[in-house]
Short mmCIF file of the C-alpha atoms (twelve columns), coordinates in Angstrom:
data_MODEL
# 
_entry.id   MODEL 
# 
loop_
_atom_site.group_PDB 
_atom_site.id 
_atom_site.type_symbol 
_atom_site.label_atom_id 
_atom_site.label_alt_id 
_atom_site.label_comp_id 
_atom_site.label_asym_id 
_atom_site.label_seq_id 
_atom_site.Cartn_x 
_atom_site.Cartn_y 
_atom_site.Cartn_z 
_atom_site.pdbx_PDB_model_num 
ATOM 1  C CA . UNK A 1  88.133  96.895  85.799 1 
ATOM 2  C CA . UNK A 2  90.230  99.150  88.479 1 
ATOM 3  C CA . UNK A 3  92.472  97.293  90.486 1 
ATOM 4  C CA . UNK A 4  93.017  98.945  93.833 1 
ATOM 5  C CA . UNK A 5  96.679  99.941  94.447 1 
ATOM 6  C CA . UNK A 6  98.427  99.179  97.122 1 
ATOM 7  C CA . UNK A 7  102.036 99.724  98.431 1 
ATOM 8  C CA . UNK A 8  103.028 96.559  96.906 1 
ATOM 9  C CA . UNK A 9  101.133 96.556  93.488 1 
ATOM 10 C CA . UNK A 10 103.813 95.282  90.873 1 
ATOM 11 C CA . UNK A 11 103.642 96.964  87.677 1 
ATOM 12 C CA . UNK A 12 105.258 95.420  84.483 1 
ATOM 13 C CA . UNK A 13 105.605 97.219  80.616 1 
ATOM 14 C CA . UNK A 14 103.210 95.768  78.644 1 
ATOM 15 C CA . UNK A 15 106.410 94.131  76.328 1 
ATOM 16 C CA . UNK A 16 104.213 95.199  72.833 1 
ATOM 17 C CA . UNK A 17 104.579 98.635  73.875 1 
ATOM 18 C CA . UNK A 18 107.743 100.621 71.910 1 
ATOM 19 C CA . UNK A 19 108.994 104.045 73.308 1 
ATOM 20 C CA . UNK A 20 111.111 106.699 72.479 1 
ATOM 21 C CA . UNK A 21 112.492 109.172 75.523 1 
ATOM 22 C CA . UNK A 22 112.354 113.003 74.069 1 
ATOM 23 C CA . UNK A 23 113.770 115.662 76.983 1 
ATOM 24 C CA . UNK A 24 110.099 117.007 77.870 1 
ATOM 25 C CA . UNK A 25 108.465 113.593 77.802 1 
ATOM 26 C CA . UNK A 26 107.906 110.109 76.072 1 
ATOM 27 C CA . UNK A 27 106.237 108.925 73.390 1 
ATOM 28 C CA . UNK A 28 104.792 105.090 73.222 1 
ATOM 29 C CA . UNK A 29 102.946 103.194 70.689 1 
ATOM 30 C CA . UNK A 30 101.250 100.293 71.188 1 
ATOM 31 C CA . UNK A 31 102.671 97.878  68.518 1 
ATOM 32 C CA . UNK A 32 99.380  95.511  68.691 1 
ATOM 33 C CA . UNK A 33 96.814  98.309  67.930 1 
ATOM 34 C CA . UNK A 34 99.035  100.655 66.372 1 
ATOM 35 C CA . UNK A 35 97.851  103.842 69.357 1 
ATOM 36 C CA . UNK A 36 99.979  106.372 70.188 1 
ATOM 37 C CA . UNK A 37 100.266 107.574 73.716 1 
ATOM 38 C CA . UNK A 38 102.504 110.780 74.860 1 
ATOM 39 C CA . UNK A 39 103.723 111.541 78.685 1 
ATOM 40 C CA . UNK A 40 104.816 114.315 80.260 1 
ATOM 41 C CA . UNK A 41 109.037 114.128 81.663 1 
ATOM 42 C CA . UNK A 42 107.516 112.707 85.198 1 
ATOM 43 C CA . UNK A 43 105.482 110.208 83.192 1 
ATOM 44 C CA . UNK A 44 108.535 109.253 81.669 1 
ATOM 45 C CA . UNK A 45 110.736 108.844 84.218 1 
ATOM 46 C CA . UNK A 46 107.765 106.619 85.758 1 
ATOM 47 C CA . UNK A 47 108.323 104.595 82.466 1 
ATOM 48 C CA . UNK A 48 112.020 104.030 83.196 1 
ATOM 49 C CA . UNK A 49 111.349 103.514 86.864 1 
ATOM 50 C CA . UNK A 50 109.289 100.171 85.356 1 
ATOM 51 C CA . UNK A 51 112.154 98.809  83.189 1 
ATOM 52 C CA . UNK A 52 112.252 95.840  85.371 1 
ATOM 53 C CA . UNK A 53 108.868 95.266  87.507 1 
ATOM 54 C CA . UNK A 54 108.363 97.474  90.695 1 
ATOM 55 C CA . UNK A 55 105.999 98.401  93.335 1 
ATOM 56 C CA . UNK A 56 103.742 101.242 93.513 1 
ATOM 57 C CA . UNK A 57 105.786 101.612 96.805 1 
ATOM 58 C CA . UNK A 58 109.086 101.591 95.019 1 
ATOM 59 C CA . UNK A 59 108.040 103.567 92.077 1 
ATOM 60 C CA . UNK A 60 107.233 106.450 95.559 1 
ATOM 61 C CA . UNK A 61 110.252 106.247 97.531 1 
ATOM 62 C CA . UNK A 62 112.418 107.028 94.104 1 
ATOM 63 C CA . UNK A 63 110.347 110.142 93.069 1 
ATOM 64 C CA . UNK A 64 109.943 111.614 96.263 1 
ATOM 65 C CA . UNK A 65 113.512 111.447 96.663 1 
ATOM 66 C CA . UNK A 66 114.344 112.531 93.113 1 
ATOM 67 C CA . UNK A 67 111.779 115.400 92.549 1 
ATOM 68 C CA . UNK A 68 110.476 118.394 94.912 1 
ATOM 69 C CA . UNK A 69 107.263 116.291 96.190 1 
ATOM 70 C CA . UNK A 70 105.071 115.253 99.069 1 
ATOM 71 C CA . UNK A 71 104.853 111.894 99.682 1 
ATOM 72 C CA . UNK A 72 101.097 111.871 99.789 1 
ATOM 73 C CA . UNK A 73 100.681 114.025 97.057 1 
ATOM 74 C CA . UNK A 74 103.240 111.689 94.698 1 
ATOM 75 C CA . UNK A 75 101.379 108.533 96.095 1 
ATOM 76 C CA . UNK A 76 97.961  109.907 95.174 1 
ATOM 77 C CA . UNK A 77 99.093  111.445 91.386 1 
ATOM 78 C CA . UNK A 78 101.450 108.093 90.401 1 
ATOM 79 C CA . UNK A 79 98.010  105.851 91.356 1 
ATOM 80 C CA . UNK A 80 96.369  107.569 89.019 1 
ATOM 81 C CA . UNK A 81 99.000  107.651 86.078 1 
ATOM 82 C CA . UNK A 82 99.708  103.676 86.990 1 
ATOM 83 C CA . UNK A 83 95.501  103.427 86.797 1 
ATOM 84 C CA . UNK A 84 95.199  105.563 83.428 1 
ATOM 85 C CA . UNK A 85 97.964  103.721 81.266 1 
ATOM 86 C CA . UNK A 86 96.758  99.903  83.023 1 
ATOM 87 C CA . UNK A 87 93.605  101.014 81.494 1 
ATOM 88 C CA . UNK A 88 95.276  101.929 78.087 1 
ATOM 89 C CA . UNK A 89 97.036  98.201  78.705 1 
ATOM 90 C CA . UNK A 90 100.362 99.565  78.544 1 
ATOM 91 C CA . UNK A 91 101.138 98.212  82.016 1 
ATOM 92 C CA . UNK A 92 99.542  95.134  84.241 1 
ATOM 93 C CA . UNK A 93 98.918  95.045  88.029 1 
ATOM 94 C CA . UNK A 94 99.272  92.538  90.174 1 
ATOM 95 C CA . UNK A 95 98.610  92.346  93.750 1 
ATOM 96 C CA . UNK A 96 101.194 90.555  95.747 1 
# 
């Protein structure tokens, strides 16, 4: 199932997931079915960005103001990186 992002989506690590930071990206496995998953150095900054909970809206604000980036084009690529790895389970949504 897709869950419709908003502005204030939280997303939260799945906890099973372990990570290692490399400079051009990060690599995660999933420790309860044993999958690998690699990101690119924006994916993994979106990883750290999630080290507590945040909001799709949070998640924004600090990449537009950290990277060279439209706000509507950031909004419209981090929904679908949140979407892709909430359907690999290594995050959860929920809509507050």
């Amino acid at each position: 199932m897709t869950v419709a992002l908003t502005g204030n989506t939280v997303i939260t690590r799945n906890p099973s997931i372990l990570f290692n930071d490399f400079d051009d990206g990060l690599m995660m496995m999933d420790i309860d079915s044993g999958n690998y998953f690699d990101v690119d150095s924006v994916g993994g900054r979106i990883w750290a960005l999630l080290d507590s909970p945040a909001t799709l809206d949070m998640i924004c604000d600090s990449l537009v103001a950290e990277y060279d980036v439209e706000p509507t084009t950031c909004r419209t690529e981090t929904i679908g990186f949140v979407q892709e790895l909430a359907g690999k389970g290594l995050v959860t949504l929920r809509i507050s």
